[in-house]
C-alpha positions as CSV (number, residue, x, y, z in Angstrom):
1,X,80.4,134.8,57.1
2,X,77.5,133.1,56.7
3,X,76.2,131.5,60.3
4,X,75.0,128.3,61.3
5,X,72.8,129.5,63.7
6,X,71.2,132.6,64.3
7,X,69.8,132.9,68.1
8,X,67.6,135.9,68.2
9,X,68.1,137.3,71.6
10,X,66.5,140.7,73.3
11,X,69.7,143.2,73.8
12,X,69.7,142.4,78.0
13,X,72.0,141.5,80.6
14,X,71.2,137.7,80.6
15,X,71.5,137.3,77.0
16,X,75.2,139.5,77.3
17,X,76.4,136.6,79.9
18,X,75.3,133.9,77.9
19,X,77.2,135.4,74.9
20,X,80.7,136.0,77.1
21,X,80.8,132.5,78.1
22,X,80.4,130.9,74.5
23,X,82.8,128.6,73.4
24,X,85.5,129.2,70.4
25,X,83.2,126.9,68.3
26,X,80.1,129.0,68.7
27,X,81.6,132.3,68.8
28,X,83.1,130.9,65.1
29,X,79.8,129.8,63.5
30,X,77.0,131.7,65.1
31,X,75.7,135.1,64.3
32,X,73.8,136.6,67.5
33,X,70.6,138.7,66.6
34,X,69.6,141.2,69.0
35,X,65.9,142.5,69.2
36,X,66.5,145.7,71.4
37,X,63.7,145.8,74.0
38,X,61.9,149.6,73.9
39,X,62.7,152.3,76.0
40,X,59.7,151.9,79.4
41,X,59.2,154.8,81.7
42,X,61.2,153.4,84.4
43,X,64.2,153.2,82.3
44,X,63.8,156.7,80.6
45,X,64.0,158.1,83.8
46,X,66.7,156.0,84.9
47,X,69.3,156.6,81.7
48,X,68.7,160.2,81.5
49,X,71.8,161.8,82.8
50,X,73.2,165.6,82.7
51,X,75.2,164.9,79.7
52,X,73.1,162.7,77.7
53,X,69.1,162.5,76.9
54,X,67.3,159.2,77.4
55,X,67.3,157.7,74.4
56,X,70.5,158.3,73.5
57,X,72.0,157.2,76.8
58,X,69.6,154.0,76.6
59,X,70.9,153.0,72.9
60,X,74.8,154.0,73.8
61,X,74.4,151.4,77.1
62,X,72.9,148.6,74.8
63,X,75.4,149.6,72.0
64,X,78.5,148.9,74.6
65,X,76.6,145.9,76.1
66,X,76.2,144.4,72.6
67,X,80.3,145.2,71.9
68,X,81.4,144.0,75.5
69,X,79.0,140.7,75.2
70,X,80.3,139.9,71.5
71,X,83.6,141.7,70.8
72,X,85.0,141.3,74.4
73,X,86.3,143.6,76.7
74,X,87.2,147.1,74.7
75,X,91.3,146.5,74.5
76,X,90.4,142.9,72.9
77,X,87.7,144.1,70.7
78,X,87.7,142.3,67.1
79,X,85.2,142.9,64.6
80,X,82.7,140.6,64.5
81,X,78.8,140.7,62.9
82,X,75.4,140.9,64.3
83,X,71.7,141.3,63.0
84,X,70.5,144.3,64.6
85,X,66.6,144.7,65.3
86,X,64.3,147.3,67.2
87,X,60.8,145.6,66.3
88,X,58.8,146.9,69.6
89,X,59.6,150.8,68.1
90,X,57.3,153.2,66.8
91,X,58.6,153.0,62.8
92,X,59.0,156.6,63.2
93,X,60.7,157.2,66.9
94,X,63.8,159.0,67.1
95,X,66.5,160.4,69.5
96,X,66.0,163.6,71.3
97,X,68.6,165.5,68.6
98,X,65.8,164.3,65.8
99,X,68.0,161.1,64.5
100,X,66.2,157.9,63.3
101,X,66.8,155.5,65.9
102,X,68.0,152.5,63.9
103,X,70.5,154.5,62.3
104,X,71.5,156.2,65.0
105,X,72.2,152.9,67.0
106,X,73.9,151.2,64.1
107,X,76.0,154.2,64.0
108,X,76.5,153.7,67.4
109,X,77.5,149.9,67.5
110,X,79.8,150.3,64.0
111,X,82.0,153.0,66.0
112,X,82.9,150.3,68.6
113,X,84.2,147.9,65.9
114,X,80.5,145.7,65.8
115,X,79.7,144.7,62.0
116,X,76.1,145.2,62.2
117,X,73.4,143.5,59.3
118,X,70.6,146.1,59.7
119,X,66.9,144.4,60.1
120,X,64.1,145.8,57.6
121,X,60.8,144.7,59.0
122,X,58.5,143.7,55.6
123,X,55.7,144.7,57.2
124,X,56.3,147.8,58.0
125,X,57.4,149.4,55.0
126,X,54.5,151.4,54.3
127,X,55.7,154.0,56.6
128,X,58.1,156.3,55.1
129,X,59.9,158.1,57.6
130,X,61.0,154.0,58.4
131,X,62.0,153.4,55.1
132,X,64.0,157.1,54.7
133,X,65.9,156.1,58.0
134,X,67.2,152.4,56.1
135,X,67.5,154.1,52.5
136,X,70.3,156.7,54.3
137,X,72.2,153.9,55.6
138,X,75.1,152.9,53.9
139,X,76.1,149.3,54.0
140,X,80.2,148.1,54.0
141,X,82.0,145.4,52.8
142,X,80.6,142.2,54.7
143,X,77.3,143.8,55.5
144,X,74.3,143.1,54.4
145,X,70.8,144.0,55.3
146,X,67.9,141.4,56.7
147,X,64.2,141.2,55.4
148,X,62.4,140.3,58.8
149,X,59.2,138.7,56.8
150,X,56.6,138.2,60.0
151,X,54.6,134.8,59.2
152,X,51.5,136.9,60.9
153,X,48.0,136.1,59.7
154,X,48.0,138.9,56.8
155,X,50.8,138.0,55.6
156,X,50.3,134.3,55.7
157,X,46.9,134.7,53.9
158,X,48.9,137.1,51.3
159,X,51.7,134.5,50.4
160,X,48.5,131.8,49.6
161,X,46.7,134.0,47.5
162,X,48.6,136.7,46.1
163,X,52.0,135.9,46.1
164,X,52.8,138.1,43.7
165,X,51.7,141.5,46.2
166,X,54.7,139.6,48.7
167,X,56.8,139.4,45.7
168,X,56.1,142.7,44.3
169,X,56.6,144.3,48.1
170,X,59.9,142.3,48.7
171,X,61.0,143.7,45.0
172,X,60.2,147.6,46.3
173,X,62.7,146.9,49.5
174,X,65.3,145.7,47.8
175,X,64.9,148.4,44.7
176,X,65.0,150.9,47.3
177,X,67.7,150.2,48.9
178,X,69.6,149.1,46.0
179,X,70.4,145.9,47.5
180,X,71.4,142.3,45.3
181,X,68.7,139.5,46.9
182,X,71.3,137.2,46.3
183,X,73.4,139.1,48.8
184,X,70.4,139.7,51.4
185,X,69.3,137.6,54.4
186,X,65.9,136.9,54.4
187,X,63.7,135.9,57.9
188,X,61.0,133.3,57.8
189,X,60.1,134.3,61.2
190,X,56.9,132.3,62.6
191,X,57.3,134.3,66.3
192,X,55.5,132.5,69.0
193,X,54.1,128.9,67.7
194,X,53.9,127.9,71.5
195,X,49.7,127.0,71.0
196,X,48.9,123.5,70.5
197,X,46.7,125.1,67.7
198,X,50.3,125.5,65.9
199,X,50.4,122.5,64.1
200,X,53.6,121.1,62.9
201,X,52.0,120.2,59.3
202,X,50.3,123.6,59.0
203,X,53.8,125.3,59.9
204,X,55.6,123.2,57.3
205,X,53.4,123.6,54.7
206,X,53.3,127.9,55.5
207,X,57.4,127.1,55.9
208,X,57.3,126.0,52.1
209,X,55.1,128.3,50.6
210,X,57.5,131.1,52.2
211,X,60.5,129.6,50.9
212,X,60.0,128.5,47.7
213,X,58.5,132.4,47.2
214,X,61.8,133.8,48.4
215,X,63.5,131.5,46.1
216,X,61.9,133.2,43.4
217,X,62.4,136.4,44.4
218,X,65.9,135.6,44.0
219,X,67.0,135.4,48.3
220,X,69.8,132.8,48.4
221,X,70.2,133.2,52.1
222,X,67.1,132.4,54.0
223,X,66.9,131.9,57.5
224,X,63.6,129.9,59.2
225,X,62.6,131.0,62.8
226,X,60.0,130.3,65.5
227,X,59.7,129.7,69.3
228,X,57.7,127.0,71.1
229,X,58.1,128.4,74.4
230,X,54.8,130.3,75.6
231,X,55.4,133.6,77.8
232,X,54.3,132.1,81.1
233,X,56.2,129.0,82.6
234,X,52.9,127.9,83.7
235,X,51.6,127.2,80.1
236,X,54.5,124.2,79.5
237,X,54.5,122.7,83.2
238,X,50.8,123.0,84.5
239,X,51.8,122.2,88.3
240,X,54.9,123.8,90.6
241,X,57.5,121.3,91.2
242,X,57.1,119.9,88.3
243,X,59.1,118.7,84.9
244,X,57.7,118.8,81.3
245,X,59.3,117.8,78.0
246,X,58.1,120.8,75.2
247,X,58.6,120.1,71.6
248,X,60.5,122.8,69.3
249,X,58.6,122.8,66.4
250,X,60.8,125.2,64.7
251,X,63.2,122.7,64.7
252,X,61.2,120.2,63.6
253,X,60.0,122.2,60.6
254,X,63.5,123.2,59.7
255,X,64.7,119.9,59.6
256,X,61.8,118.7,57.1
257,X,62.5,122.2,54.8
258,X,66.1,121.7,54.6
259,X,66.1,117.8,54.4
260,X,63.8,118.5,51.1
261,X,65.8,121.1,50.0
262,X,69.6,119.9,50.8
263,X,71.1,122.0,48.1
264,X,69.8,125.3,49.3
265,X,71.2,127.1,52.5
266,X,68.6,127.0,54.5
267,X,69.9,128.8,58.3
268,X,68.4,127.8,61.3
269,X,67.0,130.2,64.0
270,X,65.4,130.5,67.0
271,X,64.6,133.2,70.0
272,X,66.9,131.2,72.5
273,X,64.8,130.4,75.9
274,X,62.2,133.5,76.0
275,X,59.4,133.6,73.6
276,X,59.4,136.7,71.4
277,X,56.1,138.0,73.4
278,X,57.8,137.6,77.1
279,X,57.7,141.3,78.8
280,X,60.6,143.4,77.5
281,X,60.5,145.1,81.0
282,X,63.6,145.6,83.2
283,X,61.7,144.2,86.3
284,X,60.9,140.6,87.1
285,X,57.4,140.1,88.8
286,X,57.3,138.6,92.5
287,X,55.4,135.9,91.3
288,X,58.0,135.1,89.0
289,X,58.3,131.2,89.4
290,X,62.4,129.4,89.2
291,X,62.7,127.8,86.5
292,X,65.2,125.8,83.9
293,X,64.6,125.7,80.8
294,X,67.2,123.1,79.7
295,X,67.3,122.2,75.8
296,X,67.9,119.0,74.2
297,X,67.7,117.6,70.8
298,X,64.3,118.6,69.8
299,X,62.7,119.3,72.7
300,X,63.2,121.8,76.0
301,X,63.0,119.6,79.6
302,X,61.6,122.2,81.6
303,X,61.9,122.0,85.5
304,X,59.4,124.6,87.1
305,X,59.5,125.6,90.9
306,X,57.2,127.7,92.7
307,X,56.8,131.5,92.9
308,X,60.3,133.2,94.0
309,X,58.9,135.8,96.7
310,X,57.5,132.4,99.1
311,X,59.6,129.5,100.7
312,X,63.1,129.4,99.6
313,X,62.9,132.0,97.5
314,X,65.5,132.0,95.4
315,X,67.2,129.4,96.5
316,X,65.1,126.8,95.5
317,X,67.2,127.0,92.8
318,X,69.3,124.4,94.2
319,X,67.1,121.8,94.3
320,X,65.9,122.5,90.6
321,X,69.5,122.4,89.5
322,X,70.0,118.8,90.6
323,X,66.7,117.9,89.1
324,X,68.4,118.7,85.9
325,X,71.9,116.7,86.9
326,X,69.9,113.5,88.2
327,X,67.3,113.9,84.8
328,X,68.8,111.4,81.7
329,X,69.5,114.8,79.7
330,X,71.7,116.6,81.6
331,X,75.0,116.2,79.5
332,X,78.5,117.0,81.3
333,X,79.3,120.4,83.6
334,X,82.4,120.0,80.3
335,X,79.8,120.5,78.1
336,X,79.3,124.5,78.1
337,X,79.6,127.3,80.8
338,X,75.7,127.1,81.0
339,X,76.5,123.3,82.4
340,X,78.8,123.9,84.7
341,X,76.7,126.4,86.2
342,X,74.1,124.4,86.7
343,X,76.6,121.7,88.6
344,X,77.6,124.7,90.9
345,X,74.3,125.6,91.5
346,X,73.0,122.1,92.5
347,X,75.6,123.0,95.7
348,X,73.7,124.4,98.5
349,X,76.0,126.2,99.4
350,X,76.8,127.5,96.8
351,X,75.0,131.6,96.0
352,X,71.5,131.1,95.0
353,X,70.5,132.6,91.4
354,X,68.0,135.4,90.1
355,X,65.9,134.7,87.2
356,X,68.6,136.9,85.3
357,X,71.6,134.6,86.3
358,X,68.9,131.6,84.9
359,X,68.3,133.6,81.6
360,X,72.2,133.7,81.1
361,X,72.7,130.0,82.3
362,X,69.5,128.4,79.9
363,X,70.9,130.6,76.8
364,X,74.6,129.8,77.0
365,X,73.5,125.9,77.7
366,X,70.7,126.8,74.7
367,X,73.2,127.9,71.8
368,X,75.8,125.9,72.3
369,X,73.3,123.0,71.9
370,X,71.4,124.1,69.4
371,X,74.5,124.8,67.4
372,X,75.5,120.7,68.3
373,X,72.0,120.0,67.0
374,X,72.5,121.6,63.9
375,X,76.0,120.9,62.4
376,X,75.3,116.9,63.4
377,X,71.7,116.8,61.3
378,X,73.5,118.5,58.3
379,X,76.2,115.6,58.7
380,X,74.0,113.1,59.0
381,X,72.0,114.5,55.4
382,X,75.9,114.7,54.2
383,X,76.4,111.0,54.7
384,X,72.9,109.6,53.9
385,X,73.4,111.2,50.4
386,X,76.7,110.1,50.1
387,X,75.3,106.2,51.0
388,X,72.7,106.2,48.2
389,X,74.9,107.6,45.7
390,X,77.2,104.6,46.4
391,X,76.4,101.8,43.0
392,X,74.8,98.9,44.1
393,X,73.6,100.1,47.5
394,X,69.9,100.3,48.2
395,X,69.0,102.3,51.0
396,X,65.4,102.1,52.4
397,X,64.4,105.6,54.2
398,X,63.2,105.2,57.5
């Protein structure tokens, strides 16, 4: 299958609701990729039982969370794919028994019926107990493996002035693990681009250069990625009870890449509504504020509160919730499960949510957005083309 979206989402309990409550249409052309948060103190201690040791425990509970969230409850369970990523890891850390972890958790995740693409990070394969724990996996039909390529500053620079070191190290992965390009996804993955020191242009033109050198390193399925959200809520909406509009660049900069580049499949990704360098941590902070972050074409509308531990606590909620409903983008409770939480929540009465309840609500209402966003641009390059091939037609481009 190849996706229409790819929503990269950390391996947690408010990601896992958003994923239940997907529509048929989502849960048909979306591929979820899960970034599985690292193992803190708190939560050794806490998934070390008599019969299991922590790690292993810790990976078994995201494995089943991962199966129940996409599969469905385990009588119902139907094979279905995922990209499968532990990025915050020590390359080399491994159960308590001595197993690789990545292996050890794909392992885990294919015995409950998941399809899992395995995630090579490009920049870390230097290290070679990493790359021994990918070489001795062993891929099935309808797997393939992922080439996470980190648009950081080194390798940025790199892909400017020496492409050929990029294409030479991308060469040595897929050598190695006896992969075909061709048959490998390959992740353009900008990370955080919240800081107005991102500049669309400069990301485009970076977007490019990346692209057209995995073209020639023969990668056919190329996926573009980025998130414009910063890690504090206070960074989009300056003041408390407040709204702001902030712009999704990544979409913006995969919109220019694929409409120059119509004929090449060009997937769209993104890391839902938490930027890749929010805390991975278990524990939400007192002076966590409420918050919706509530996507619409090109753009989040972002209504902030104030901090959850003073006044109505969490059930200022409410009120946010019907500053979405009364706001010109809030669509129809029809739309998606996210939506119709939101209506309920707007009640008063109604029970008031924690920031993980708001997690699961943004990223259902997120994806099945997003995925809208997505399939009607590609329609609209479909028919645009198909105008100005019509004879005696003259289209002028906007």
């Amino acid at each position: 299958m190849n996706p229409i979206y790819v929503p990269i989402l950390k391996a947690k309990e408010g990601e896992f609701e958003a994923l239940i409550h997907l529509s048929e249409r989502a849960n048909n052309q979306v591929i979820p990729w899960f970034d599985v948060p690292p193992l803190d103190e708190r939560t050794r201690i806490t998934s070390e039982t008599n019969s299991e040791p922590a790690v292993e425990s810790y990976l078994n509970k995201k494995a089943l969370g991962i199966a129940d969230a996409w599969l469905g409850k385990p009588i119902f369970y139907e094979s279905k794919p995922i990209f499968m990523d532990l990025p915050r890891w020590a390359p080399n850390a491994q159960t308590e028994s001595g197993e690789h972890v990545i292996p050890y958790f794909r392992n885990r995740l294919e015995h409950l019926g998941v399809i899992v693409n395995p995630v090579v990070k490009y920049d870390v394969w230097d290290d070679p107990v990493y790359v021994n724990a990918f070489k001795s996996i062993r891929l099935e039909n309808g797997q393939s493996f992922c080439i996470r390529l980190t648009m950081d500053v080194d390798t940025v620079a790199d892909i400017k002035a020496d492409p050929d070191y990029v294409s030479e190290r991308l060469s040595d992965i897929v050598r190695q693990l006896k992969i075909d390009p061709v048959k490998t996804y390959l992740l353009i993955d900008f990370g955080d681009i919240s800081s107005q020191a991102d500049y669309i242009e400069e990301i485009i033109d970076k977007a490019k250069q990346a692209f057209f050198l995995a073209r020639e390193s023969g990668f056919s399925q190329i996926m573009l990625a980025g998130s414009s959200l910063p890690t504090s809520i206070s960074l989009a909406v300056k003041k408390q009870n407040d709204t702001a509009l902030v712009l999704r660049k990544e979409m913006k900069v995969w919109k220019t890449l694929l409409s120059e580049n119509q004929s090449q499949n060009i997937i769209f990704a993104d890391y839902g509504v938490r930027s890749p360098n929010s805390n991975d941590g278990s524990m939400f902070s007192p002076n966590t504020n409420g918050k919706i972050r509530y996507t619409i074409d090109n753009q989040y509308f972002i209504v902030r509160g104030y901090p959850l531990n003073v006044g109505l606590k969490y059930h200022q909620s409410h009120g946010l919730a019907q500053i979405v409903i009364n706001s010109e983008h809030y669509l129809d409770q029809k739309f998606s499960w996210g939506d119709k939480q939101v209506s309920l929540y707007s009640n008063p009465e109604y029970k008031s949510g924690n920031p993980q309840a708001w997690i699961a609500i943004d990223t259902n209402h997120h994806i099945e957005t997003v995925l809208m966003e997505i399939l009607e641009f590609r329609h609209q390059l479909i028919a645009k083309k198909a105008r100005s091939n019509q004879p005696g037609l003259n289209i002028h481009n906007d």
